[in-house]
C-alpha atoms as a printed R data frame, in Angstrom:
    type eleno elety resid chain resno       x       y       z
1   ATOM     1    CA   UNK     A     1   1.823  -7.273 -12.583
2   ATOM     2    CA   UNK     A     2   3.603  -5.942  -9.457
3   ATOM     3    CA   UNK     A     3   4.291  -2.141  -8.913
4   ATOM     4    CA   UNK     A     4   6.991  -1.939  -6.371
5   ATOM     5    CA   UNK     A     5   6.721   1.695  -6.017
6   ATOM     6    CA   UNK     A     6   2.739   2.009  -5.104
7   ATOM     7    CA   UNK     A     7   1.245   1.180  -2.204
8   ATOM     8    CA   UNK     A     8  -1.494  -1.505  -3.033
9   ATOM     9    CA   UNK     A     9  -2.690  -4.567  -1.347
10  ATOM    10    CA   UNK     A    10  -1.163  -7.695  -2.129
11  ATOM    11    CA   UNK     A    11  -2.642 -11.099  -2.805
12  ATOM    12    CA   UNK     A    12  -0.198 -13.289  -1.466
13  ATOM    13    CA   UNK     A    13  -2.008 -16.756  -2.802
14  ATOM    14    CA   UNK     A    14  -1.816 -14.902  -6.506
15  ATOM    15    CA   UNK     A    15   1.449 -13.806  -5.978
16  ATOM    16    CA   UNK     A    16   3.134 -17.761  -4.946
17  ATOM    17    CA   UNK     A    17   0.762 -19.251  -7.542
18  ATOM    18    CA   UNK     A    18   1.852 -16.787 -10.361
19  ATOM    19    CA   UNK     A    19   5.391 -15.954  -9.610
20  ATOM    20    CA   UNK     A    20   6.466 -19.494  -8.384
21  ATOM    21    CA   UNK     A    21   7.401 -18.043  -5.088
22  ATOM    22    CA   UNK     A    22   8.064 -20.894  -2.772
23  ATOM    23    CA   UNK     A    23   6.685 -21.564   1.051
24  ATOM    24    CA   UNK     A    24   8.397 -20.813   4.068
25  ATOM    25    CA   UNK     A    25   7.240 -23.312   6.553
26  ATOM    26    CA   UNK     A    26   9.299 -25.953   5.514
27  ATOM    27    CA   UNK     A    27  12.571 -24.166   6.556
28  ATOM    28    CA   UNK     A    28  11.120 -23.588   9.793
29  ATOM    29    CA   UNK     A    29  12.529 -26.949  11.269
30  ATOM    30    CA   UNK     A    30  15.947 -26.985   9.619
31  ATOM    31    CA   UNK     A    31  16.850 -23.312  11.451
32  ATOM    32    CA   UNK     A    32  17.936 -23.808  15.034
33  ATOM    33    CA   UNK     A    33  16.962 -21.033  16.539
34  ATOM    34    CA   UNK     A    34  13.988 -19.303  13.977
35  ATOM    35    CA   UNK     A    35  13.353 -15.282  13.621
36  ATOM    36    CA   UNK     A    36  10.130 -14.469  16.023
37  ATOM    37    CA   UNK     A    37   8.515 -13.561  12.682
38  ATOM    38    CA   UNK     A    38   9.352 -17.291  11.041
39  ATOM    39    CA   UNK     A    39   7.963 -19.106  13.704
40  ATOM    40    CA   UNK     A    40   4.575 -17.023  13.279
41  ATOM    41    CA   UNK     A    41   4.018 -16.907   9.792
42  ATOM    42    CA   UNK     A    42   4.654 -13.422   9.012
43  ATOM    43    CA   UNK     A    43   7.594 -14.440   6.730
44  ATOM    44    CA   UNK     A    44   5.489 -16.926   4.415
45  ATOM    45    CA   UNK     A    45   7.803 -17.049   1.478
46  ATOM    46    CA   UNK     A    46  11.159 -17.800  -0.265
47  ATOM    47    CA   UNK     A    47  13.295 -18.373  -3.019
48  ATOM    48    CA   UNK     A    48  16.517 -21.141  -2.695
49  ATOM    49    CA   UNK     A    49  16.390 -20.242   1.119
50  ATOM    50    CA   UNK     A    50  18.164 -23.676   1.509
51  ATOM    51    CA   UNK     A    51  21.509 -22.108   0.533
52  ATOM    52    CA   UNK     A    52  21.048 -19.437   3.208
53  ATOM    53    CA   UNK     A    53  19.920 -22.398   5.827
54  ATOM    54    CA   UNK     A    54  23.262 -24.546   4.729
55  ATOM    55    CA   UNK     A    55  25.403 -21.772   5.151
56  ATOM    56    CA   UNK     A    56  24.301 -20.875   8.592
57  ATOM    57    CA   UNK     A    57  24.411 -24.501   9.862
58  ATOM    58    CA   UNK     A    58  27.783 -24.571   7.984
59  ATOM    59    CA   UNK     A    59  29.225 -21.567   9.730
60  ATOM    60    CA   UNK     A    60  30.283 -20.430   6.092
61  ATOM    61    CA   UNK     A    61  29.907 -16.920   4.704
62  ATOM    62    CA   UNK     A    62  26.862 -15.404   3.454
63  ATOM    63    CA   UNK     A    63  25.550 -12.138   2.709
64  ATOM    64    CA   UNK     A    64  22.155 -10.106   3.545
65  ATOM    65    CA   UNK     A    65  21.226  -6.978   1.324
66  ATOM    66    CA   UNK     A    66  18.322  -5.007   2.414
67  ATOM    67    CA   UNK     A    67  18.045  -1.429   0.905
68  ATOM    68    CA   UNK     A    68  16.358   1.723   1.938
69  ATOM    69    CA   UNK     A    69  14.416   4.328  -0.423
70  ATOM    70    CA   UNK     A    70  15.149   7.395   1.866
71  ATOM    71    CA   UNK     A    71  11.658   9.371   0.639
72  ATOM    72    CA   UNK     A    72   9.689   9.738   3.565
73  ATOM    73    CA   UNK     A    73   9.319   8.530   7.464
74  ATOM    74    CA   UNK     A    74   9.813   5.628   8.536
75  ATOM    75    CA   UNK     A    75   6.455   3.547  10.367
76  ATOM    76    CA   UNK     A    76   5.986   0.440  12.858
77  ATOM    77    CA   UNK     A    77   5.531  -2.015   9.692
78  ATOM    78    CA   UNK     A    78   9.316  -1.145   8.410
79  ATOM    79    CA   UNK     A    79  10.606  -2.245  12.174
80  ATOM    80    CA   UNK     A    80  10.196  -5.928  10.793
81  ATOM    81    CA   UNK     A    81  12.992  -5.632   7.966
82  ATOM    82    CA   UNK     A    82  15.425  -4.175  11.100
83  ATOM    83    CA   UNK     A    83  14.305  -7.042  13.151
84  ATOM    84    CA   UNK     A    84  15.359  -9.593  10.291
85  ATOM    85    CA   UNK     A    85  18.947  -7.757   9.711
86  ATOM    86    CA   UNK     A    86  19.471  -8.044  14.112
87  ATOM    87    CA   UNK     A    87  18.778 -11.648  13.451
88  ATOM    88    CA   UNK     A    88  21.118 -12.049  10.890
89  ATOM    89    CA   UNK     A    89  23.576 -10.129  12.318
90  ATOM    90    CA   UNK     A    90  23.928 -12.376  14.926
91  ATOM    91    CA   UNK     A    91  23.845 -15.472  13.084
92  ATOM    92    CA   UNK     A    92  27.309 -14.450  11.284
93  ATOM    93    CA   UNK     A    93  25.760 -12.708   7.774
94  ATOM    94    CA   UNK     A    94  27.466  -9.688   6.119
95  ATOM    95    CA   UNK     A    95  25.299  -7.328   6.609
96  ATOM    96    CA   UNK     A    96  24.932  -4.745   2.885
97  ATOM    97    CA   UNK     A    97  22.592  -1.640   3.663
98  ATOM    98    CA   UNK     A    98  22.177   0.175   0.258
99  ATOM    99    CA   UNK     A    99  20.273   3.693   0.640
100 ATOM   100    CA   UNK     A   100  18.543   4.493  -2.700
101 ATOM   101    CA   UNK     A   101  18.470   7.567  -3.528
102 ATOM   102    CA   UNK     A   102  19.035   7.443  -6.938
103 ATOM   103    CA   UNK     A   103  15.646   5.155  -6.635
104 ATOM   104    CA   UNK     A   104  14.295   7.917  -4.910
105 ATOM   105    CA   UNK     A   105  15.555  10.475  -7.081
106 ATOM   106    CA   UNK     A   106  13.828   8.928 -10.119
107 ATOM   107    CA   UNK     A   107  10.835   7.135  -8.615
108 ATOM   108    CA   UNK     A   108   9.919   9.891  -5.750
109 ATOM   109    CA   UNK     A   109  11.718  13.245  -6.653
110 ATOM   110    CA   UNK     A   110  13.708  13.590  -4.058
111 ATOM   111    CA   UNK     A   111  16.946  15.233  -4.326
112 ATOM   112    CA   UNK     A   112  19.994  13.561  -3.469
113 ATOM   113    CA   UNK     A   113  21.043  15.782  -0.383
114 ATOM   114    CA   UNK     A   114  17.548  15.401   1.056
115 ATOM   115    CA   UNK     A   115  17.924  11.572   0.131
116 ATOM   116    CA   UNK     A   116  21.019  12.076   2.479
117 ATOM   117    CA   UNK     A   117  19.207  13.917   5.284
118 ATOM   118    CA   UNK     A   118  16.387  11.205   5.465
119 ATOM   119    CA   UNK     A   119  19.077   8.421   5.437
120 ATOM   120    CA   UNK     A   120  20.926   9.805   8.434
121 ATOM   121    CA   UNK     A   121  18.135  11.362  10.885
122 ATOM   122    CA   UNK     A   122  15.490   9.160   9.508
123 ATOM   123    CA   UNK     A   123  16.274   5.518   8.664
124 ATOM   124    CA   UNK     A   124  20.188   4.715   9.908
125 ATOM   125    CA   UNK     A   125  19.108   6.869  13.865
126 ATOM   126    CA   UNK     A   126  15.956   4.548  13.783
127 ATOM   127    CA   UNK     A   127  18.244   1.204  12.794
128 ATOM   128    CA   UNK     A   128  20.607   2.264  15.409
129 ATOM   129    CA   UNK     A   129  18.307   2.726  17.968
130 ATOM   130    CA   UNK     A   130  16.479  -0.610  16.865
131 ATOM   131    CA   UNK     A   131  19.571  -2.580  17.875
132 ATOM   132    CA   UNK     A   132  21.167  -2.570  14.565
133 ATOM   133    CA   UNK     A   133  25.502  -2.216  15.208
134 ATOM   134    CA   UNK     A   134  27.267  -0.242  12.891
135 ATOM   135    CA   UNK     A   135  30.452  -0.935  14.826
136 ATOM   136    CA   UNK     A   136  30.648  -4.654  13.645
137 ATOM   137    CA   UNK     A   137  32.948  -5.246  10.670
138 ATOM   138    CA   UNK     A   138  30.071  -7.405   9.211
139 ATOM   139    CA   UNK     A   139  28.329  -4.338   7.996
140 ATOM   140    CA   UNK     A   140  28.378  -2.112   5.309
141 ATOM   141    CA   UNK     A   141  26.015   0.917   4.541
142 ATOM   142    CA   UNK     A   142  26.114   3.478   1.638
143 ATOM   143    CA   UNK     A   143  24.642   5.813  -0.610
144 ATOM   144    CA   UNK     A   144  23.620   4.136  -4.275
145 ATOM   145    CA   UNK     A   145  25.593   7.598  -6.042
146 ATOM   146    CA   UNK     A   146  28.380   7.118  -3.749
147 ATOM   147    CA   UNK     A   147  29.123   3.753  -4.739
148 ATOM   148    CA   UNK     A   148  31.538   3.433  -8.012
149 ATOM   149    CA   UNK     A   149  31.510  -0.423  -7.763
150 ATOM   150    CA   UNK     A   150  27.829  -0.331  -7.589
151 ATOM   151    CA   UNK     A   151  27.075   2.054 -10.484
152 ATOM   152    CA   UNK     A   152  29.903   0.409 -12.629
153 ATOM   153    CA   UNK     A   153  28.280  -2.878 -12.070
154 ATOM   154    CA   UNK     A   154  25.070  -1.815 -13.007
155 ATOM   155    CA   UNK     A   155  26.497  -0.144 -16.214
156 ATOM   156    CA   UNK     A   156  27.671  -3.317 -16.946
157 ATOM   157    CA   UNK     A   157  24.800  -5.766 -16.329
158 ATOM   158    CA   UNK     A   158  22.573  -3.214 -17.910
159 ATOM   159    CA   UNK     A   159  23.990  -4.720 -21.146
160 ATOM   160    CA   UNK     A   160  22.002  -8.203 -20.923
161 ATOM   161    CA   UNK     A   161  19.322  -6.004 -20.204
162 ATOM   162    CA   UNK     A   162  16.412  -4.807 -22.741
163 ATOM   163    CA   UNK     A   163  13.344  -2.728 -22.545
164 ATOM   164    CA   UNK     A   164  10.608  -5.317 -23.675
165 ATOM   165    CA   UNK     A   165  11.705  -7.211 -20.414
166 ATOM   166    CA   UNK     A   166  11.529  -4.163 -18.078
167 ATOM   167    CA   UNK     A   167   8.515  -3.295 -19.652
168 ATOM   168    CA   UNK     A   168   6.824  -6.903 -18.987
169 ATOM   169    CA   UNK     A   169   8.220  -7.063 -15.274
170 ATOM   170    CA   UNK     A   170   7.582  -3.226 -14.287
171 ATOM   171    CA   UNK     A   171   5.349  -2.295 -16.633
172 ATOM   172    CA   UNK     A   172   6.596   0.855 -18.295
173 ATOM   173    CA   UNK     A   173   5.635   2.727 -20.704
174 ATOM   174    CA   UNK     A   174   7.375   4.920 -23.435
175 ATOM   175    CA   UNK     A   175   6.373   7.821 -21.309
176 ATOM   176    CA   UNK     A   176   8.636   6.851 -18.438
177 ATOM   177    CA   UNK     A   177  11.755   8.103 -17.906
178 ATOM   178    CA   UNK     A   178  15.289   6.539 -18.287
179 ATOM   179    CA   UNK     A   179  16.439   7.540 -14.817
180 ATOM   180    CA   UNK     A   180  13.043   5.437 -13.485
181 ATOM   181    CA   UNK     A   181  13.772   2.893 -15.490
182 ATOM   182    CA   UNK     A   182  17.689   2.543 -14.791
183 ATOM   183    CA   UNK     A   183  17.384   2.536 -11.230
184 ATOM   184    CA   UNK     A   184  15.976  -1.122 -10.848
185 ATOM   185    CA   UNK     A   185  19.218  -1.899 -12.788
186 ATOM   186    CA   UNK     A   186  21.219  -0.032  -9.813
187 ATOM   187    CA   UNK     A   187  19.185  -2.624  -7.086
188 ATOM   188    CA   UNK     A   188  20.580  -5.643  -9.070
189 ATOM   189    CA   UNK     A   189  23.866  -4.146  -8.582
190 ATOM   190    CA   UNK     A   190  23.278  -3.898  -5.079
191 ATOM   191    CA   UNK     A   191  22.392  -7.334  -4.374
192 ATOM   192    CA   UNK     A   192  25.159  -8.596  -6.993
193 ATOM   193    CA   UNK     A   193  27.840  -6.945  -5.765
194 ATOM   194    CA   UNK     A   194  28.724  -8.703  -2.438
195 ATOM   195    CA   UNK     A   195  29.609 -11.611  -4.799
196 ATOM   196    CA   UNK     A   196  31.927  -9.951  -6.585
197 ATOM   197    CA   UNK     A   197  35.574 -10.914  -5.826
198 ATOM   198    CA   UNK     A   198  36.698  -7.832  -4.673
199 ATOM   199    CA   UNK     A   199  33.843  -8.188  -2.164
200 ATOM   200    CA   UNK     A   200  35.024 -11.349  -1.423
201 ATOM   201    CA   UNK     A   201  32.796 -13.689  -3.266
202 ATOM   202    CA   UNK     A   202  31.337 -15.321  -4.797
203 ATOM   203    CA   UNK     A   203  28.685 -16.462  -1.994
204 ATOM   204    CA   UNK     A   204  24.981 -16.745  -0.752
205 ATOM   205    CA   UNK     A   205  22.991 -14.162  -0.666
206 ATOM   206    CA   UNK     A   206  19.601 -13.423   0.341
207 ATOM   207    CA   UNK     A   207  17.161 -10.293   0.297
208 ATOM   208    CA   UNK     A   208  14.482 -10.129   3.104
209 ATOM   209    CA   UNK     A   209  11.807  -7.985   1.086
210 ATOM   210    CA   UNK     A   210   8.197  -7.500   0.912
211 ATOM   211    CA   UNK     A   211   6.151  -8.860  -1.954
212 ATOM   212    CA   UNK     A   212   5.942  -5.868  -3.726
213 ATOM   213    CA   UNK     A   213   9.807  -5.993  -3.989
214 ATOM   214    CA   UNK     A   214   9.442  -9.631  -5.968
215 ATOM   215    CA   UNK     A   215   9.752  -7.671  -9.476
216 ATOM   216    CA   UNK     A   216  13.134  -6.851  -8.816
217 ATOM   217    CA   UNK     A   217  14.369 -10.175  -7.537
218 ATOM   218    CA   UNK     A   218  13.082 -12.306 -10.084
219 ATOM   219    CA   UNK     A   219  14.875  -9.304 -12.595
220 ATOM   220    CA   UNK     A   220  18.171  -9.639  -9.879
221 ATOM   221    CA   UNK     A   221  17.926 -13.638 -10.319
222 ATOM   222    CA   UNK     A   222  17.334 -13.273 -14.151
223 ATOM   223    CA   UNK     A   223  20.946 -11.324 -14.719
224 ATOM   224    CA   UNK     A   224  22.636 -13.353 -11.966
225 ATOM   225    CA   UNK     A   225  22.265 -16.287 -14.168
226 ATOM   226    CA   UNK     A   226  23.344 -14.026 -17.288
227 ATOM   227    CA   UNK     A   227  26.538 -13.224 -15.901
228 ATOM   228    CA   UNK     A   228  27.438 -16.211 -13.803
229 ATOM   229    CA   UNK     A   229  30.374 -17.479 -15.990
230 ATOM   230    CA   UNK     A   230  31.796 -13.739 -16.008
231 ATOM   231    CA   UNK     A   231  31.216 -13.601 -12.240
232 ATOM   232    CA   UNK     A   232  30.503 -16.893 -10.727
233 ATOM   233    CA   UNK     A   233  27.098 -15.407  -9.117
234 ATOM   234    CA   UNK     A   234  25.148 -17.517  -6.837
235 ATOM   235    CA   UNK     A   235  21.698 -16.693  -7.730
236 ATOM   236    CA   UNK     A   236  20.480 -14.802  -4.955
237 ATOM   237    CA   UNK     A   237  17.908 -16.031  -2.502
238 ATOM   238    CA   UNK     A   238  14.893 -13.728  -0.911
239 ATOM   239    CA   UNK     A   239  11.759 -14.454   1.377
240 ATOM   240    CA   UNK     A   240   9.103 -12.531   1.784
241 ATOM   241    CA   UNK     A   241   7.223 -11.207   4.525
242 ATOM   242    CA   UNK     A   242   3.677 -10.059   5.186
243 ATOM   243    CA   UNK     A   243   2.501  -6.650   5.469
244 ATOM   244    CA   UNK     A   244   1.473  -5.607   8.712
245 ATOM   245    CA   UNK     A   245  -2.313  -3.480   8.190
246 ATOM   246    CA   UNK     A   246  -2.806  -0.208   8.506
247 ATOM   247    CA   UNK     A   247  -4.940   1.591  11.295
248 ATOM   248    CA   UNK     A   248  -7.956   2.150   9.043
249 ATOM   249    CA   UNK     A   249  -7.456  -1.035   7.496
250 ATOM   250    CA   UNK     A   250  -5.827  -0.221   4.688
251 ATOM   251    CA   UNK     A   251  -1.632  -0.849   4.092
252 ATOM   252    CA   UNK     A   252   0.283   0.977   6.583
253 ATOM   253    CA   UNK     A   253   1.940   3.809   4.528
254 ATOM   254    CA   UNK     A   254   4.117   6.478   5.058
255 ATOM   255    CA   UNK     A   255   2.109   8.572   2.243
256 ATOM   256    CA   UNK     A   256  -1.102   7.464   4.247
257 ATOM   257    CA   UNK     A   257  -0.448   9.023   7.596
258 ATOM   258    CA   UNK     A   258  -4.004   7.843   8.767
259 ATOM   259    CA   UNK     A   259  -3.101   3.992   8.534
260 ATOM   260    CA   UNK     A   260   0.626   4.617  10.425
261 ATOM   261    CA   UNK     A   261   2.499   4.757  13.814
262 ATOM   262    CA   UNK     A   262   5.917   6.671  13.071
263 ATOM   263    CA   UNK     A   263   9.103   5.590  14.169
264 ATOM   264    CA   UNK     A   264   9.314   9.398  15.341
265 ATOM   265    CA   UNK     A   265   5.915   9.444  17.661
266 ATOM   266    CA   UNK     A   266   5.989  10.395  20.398
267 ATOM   267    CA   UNK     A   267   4.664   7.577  23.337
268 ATOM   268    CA   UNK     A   268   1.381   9.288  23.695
269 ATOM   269    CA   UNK     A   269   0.782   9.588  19.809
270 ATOM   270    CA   UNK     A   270   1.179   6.265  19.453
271 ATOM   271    CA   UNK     A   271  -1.019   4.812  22.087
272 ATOM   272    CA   UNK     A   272  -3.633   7.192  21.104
273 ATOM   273    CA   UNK     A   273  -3.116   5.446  17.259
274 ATOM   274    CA   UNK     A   274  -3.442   2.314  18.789
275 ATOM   275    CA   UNK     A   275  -6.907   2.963  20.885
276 ATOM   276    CA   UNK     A   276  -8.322   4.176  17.733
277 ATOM   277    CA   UNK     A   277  -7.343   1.398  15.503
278 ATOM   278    CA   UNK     A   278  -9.856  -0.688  13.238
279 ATOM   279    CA   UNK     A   279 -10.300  -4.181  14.938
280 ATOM   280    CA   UNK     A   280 -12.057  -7.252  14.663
281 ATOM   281    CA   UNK     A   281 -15.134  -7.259  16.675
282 ATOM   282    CA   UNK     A   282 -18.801  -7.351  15.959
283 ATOM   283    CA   UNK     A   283 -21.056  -4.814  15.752
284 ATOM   284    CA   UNK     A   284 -22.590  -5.024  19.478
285 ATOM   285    CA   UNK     A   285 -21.040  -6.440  22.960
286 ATOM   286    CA   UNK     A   286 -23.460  -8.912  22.952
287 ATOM   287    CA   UNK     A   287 -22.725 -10.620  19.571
288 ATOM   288    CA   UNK     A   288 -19.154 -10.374  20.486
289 ATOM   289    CA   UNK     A   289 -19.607 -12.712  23.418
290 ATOM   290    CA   UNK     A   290 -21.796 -15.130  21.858
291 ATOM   291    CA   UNK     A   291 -19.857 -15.082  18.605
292 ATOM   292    CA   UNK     A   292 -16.445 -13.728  19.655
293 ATOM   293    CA   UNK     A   293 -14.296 -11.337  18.013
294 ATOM   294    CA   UNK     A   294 -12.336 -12.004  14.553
295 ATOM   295    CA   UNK     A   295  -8.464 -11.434  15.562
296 ATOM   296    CA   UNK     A   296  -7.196 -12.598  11.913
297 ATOM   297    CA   UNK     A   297  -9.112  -8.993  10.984
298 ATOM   298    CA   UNK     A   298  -7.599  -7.100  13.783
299 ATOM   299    CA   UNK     A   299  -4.845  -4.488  13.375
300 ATOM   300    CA   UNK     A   300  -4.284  -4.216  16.971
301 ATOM   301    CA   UNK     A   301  -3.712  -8.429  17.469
302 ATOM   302    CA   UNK     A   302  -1.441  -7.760  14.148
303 ATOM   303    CA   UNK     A   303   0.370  -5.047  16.517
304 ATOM   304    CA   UNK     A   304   0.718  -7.798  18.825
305 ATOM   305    CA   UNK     A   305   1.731 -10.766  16.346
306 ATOM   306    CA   UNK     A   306   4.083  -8.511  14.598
307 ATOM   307    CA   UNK     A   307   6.160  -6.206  17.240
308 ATOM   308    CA   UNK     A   308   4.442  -6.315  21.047
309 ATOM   309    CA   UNK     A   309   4.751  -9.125  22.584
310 ATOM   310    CA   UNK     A   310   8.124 -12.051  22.032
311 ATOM   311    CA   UNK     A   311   5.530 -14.673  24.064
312 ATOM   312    CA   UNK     A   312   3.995 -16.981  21.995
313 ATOM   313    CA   UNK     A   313   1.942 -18.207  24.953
314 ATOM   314    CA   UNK     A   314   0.699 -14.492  25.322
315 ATOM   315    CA   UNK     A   315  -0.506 -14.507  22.103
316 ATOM   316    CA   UNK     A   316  -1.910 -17.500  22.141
317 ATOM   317    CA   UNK     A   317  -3.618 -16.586  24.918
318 ATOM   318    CA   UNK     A   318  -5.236 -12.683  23.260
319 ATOM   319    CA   UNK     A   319  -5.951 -15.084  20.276
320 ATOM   320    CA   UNK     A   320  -8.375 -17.630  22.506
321 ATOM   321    CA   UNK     A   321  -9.803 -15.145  24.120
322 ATOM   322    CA   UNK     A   322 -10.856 -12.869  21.465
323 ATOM   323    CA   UNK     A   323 -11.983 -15.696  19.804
324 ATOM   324    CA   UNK     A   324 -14.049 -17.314  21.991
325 ATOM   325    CA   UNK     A   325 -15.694 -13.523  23.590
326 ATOM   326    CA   UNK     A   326 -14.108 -13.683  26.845
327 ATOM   327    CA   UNK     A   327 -12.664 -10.500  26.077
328 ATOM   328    CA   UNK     A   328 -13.589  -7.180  24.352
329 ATOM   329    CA   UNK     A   329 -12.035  -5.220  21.915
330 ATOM   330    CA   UNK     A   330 -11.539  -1.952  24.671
331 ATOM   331    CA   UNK     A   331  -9.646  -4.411  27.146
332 ATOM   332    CA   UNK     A   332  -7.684  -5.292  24.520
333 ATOM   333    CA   UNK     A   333  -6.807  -1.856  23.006
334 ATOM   334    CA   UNK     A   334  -5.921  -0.734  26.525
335 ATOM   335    CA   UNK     A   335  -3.214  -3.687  26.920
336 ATOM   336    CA   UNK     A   336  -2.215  -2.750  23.834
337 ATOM   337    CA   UNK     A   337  -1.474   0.755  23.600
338 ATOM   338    CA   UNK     A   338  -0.073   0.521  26.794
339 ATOM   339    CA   UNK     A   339   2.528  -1.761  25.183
340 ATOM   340    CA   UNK     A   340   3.253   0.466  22.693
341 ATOM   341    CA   UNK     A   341   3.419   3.451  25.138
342 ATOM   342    CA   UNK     A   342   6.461   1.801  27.032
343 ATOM   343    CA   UNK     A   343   7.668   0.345  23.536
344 ATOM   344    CA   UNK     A   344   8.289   3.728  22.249
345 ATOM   345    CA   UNK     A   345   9.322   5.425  25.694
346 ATOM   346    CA   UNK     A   346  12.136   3.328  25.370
347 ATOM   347    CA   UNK     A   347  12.476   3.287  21.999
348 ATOM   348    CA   UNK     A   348  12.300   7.447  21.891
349 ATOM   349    CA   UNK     A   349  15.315   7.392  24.606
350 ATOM   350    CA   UNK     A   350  17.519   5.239  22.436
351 ATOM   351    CA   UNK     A   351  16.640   7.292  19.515
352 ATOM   352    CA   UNK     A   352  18.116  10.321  20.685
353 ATOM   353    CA   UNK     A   353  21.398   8.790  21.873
354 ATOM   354    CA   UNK     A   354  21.604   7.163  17.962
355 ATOM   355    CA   UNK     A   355  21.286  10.283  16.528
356 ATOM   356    CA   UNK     A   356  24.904  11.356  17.561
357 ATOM   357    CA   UNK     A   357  26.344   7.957  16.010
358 ATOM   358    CA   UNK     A   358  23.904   8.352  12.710
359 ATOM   359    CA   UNK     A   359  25.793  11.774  11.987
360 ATOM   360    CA   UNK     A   360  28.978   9.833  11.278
361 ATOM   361    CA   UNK     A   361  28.089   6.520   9.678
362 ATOM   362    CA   UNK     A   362  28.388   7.842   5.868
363 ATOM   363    CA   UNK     A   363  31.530   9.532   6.797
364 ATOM   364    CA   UNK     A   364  32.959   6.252   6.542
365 ATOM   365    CA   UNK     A   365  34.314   4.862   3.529
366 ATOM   366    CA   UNK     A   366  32.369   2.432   2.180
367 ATOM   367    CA   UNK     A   367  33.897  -1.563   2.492
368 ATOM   368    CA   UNK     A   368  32.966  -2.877  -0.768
């Protein structure tokens, strides 16, 4: 069983074998111009991407919905969902940003105007500032309690809903409360409601999530199928995308602080974070050259695979040489940090100019 709301390790071979999650790599060919993270590997899995694929090639309408729980800061690993939405942004998708804090107020304890502070100054200032355009008319972002179609959908899918089946995919127990166990019911909604037809569907969708999100897709895909002569749903499609490690080895987490670089360090934190970073080398200099390093256990080649460098050659190049002991982990942490020092004196700059634009983005009235 999956907890979507803990931070644990994932076994990703358990997780396709069990869950019937499908692989990636076959998709790979069929997309003309794949995501960075696609081409490398780092989005391994999917469910009925081949819609998604045909509707792209097709030029037709399709949908993305990828929420955020607004409970805490925001770290290097959660870059790669903003990098997906650029992507599909570009390639013609709708673009659905729920914020959940009615998740958050039931899973985390936050309160709803806090919710609302981390949404703005927090997540939609680092989006911005990631590239993300709120100007488009392709995009729509809103609070979860601020949506009536939302939490009238939910009401009303809730009804097909029971508790022995949220207790077998989520695992709750009679001690858990209602709110906790509503709010999954509130994520369906999200995903479910771009196909409703005064969102102008039905049509594709598809939910870019990490494994640990998989309990409430297969629940999402479940009730799609429940309703689909009421609402014509498309059962929605998802893939799935590796978690980059933490610094100590561990899952990066916000909760952890240890095992994160924070959208909101400043250039010098995060090189330091970076030079002090678990890696993959052997215990002496010497072994390391006759043996070589290990980069496939390396957080800082992850920081490279995942977010430093767009050259594949490059890579290619830091993987060989680790490898092979022609270079040692030091060299390497230097190259890197000093990547992530100009990643994030850029990135800092554009922060502050997104902050202004942030202030006024739930001011808007929501588009569906």
């Amino acid at each position: 069983m999956i907890d979507p709301w803990s931070s644990a390790i994932i076994d990703y071979e358990k997780l396709t074998e069990q869950f019937g999650i499908k692989p990636f790599e076959d998709f790979k060919k069929d997309i003309e111009n794949p995501h960075i993270l696609m081409k490398r590997g780092v989005i391994f899995g999917q469910r009925d991407y081949g819609r998604i694929v045909k509707a792209m090639r097709e030029k037709k309408e399709f949908a993305v919905v990828s929420g955020m729980m607004p409970s805490g800061k925001m770290h290097i690993g959660h870059k790669m969902i903003v990098d997906q939405l650029n992507w599909y942004q570009k390639n013609g998708a709708d673009i659905y940003i729920p914020i959940a804090d009615m998740e958050a107020y039931s899973a985390r304890g936050v309160d709803f105007e806090d919710s609302k502070e981390l949404a703005i100054f927090e997540y939609i200032t680092n989006y911005i500032a990631l590239g993300l355009d709120f100007e488009k008319d392709n995009i729509d972002v809103y609070l979860q309690s601020e949506n009536q179609i939302v939490v009238d959908l939910a009401y009303i899918l809730s009804k097909r809903v029971n508790f022995n089946e949220m207790k077998a995919i989520y695992g709750f127990s009679g001690s858990a409360n209602f709110a906790h166990m509503y709010a999954p019911l509130i994520q369906v909604a999200d995903i479910l409601h771009p196909q409703i037809k005064e969102c102008g569907g039905p049509k594709p969708v598809v939910v870019p999530v990490g494994p640990d999100q998989d309990p409430h897709i297969r629940l999402t895909r479940d009730v799609a199928e429940r309703f689909k002569s009421k609402y014509g749903f498309i059962t929605p499609s998802s893939t799935y995308h590796r978690f980059i490690t933490g610094l100590t080895g561990d899952k990066m987490s916000s909760s952890k602080p240890k095992t994160a670089i924070f959208l909101s360090d400043s250039p010098q934190t995060a090189q330091k974070k970076v030079k002090s970073a678990k890696t993959g080398g052997r215990e002496s200099l010497d072994e390391q050259r006759e043996l070589g390093g290990i980069p496939e256990d390396c957080t800082v080649y992850e920081l490279l695979l995942y977010h430093l460098t767009g050259s594949d050659d490059e890579l290619k190049e830091v993987y060989h040489n680790c490898k092979n002991g022609n270079i040692m982990c030091g060299e390497c942490k230097n190259n890197a940090s000093s990547m992530m020092k100009n990643f994030f004196e850029d990135f800092n700059q554009k922060r502050e100019k997104a902050k202004k634009k942030a202030q006024k983005i739930l001011d808007r009235e929501s588009k569906c």
